[in-house]
N, C-alpha and C positions, 0 to 999 in steps of 0.2 A: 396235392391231389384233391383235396377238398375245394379250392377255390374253384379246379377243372370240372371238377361233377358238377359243382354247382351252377357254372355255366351255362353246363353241357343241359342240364335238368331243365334250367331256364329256357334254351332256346328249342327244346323240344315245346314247352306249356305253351310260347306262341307262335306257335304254328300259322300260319298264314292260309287262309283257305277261300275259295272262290264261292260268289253270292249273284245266283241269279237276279238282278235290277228288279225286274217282272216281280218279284214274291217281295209281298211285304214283311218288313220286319219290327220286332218290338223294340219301342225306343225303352232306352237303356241309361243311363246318366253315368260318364267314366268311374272309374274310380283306382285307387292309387292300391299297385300291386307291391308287396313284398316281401322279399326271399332273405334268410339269414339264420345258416347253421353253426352252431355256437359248438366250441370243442379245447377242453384246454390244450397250451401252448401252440394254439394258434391262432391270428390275429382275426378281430372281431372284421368281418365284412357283411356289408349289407347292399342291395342289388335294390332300388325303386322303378319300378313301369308304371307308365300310368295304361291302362286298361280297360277295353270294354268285356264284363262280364259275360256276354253272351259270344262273342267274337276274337277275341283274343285282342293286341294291342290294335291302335288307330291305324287306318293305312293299311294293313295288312304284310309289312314290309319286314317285320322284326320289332323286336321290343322296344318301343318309347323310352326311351329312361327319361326319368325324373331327377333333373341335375340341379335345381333351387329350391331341394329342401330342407328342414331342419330334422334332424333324427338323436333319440337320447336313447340309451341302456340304463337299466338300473338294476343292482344285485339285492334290492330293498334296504340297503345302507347307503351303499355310494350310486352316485347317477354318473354316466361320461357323456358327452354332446359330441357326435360323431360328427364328420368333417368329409366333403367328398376329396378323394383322393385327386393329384393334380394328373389332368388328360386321364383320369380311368370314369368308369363309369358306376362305381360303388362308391362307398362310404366307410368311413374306418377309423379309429383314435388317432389323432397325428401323434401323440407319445401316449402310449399305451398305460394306461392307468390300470384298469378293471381287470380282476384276476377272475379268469373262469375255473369255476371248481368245483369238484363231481359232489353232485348230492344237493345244489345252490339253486333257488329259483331267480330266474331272471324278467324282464319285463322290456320290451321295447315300446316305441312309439316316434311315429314321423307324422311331421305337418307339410302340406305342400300346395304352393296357390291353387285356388279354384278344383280342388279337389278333398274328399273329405279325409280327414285326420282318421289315423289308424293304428293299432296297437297290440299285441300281445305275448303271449309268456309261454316261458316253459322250463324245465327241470335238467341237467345237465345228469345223465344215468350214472350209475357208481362203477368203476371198477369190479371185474370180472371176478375170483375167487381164484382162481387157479390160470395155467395156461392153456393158449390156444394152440392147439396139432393139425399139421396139415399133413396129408395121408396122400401121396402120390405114387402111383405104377403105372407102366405103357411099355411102349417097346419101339424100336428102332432102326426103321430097312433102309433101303439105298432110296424106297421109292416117296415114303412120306413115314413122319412118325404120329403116335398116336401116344395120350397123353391122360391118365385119370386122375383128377382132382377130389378129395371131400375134407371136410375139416369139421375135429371133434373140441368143445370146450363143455366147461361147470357151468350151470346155470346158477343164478343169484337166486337163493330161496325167499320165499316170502315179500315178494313184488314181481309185478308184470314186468316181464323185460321184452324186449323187441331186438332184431338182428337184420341184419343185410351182407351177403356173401358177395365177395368181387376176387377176380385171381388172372393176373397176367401171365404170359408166359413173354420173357424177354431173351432175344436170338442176338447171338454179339456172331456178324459175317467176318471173310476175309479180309474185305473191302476197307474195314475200321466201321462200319454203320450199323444202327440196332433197330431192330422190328421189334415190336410189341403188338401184343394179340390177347385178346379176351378170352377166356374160359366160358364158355357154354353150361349153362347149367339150367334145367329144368324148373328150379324154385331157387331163387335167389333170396328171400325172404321168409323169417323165422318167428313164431313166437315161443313162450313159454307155455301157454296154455294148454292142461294138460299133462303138463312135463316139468310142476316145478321144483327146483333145484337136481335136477337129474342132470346127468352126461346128457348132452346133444351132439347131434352129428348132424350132417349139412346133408343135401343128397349129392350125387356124383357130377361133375363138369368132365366136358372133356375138350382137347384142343388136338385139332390135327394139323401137322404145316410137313412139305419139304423140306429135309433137312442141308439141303443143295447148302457147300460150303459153310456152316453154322460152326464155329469155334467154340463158343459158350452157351451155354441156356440153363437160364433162372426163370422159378416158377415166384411170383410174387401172391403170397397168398392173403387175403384182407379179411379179416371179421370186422364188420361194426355194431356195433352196440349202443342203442341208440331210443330214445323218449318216443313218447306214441306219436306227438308230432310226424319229426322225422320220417318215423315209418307208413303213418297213413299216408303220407304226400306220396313219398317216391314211388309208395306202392299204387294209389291210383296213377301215377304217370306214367311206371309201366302197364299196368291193367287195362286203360280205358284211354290212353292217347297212342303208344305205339302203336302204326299199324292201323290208324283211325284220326286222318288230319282233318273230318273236319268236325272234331270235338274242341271244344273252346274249353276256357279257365271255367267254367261255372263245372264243368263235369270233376274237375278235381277235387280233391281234400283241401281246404283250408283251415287253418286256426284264427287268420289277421282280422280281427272284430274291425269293421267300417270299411275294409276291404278284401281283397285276396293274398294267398301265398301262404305263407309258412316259416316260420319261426321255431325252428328245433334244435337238437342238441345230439352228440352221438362224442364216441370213442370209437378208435382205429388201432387195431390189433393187427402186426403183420409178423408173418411164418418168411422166410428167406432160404428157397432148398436151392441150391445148384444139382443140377442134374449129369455136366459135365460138363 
């Protein structure tokens, strides 16, 4: 799931957008975007665009990747030299050395021709204190069902922590085939502030479908947990790009000193209800 979002993130940030000729624009010098959410026991991946800050990638077409360059991690002990994967379009350990470990500050950095060198850090959050509860009721006609989601966990005392809600609802038909469907919710995003080391609770998601031939249905519910990075980014991409294409990278949060993107860290917490 994480490789997915992070895609998915990426190809919302370059949105392609239309440029009157007639109006002039400020010249810009590109510069090298990138993305890379760190999470243990999952494999380091890293995403390079090359990008105009004011306009999103070159062309307007989709993201440039940047496939001839050099990129390193380091845990301030060990450093790994990542390697782009064969026919993908990221970067990765070919044999996975570097252990990600909560509580660990990390540091990247990529170099790529004719573009400037880029680099930055961040903290992998700790482990939650207790568990996470997913609290689901709805009901059930011939004509559609309706479905309420919210989810209560422990907040970590004595540090800022930051959260992001995600919750599927998964349909197994007659047919052998599965729909999957997002949860609606109102604030998707959490912090401590305020609230620290208290119970949190999410606010309520809700999901409505047909329940036309459904055999099964699983609610997949996600907490993450997750460094300020992390949560400043996805939160201006929800905030100030959906819903608004022609906002470029420069409207976003970045961390990447000499460039753009984001360099974060998060944990993934999932509740598993069947419903019936």
């Amino acid at each position: 799931m994480k490789a997915l979002w992070s895609l998915f993130l990426l190809s919302v940030l370059f949105v392609s957008c239309e440029r009157d000729a007639d109006i002039p624009l400020p010249k810009t010098d590109p510069k090298l975007g990138l993305f890379c959410f760190l999470s243990p026991n999952q494999p380091i991946e890293v995403v390079l665009v090359r990008v105009n800050p004011l306009f999103g990638t070159s062309g307007g077409t989709g993201p440039d990747y940047v496939l001839n360059a050099q990129v390193w991690i380091s845990n301030g002990t060990d450093t790994s030299k990542l390697e782009r994967e064969p026919g993908k379009d990221f970067y990765t350990e070919p044999v996975p050395t570097l252990l990600i470990e909560q509580g660990k500050e990390y540091r990247i950095w990529a170099e790529a021709p004719d573009l400037p060198a880029v680099s930055a850090s961040c903290t992998v959050p700790l482990d939650l204190a207790g568990s996470v509860q997913a609290n689901h009721y709805g009901s059930i006609q011939e004509s559609d069902s309706v479905f309420h989601l919210s989810m209560i966990w422990q907040d970590i005392p004595g540090q800022e922590n930051y959260y992001r809600i995600y919750a599927e609802n998964i349909d197994s038909v007659s047919n052998g085939t599965t729909t999957k469907d997002v949860y609606a919710f109102n604030t998707r995003y959490y912090s401590d502030f305020g609230s620290d080391g208290e119970i949190l609770q999410s606010g309520i998601g809700t999901y409505t479908r047909n329940p036309v031939n459904v055999e099964s249905r699983w609610i997949l519910a996600n907490l993450i947990t997750c460094e300020t990075h992390y949560y400043r980014y996805h939160l201006s991409v929800e905030t100030n790009v959906e819903g608004n294409p022609l906002l470029g990278p420069s409207s976003l949060y970045s961390n990447v000193k000499g460039g753009v993107g984001c360099f974060g860290a998060y944990l993934q917490y999932t509740d598993k209800i069947r419903i019936f």
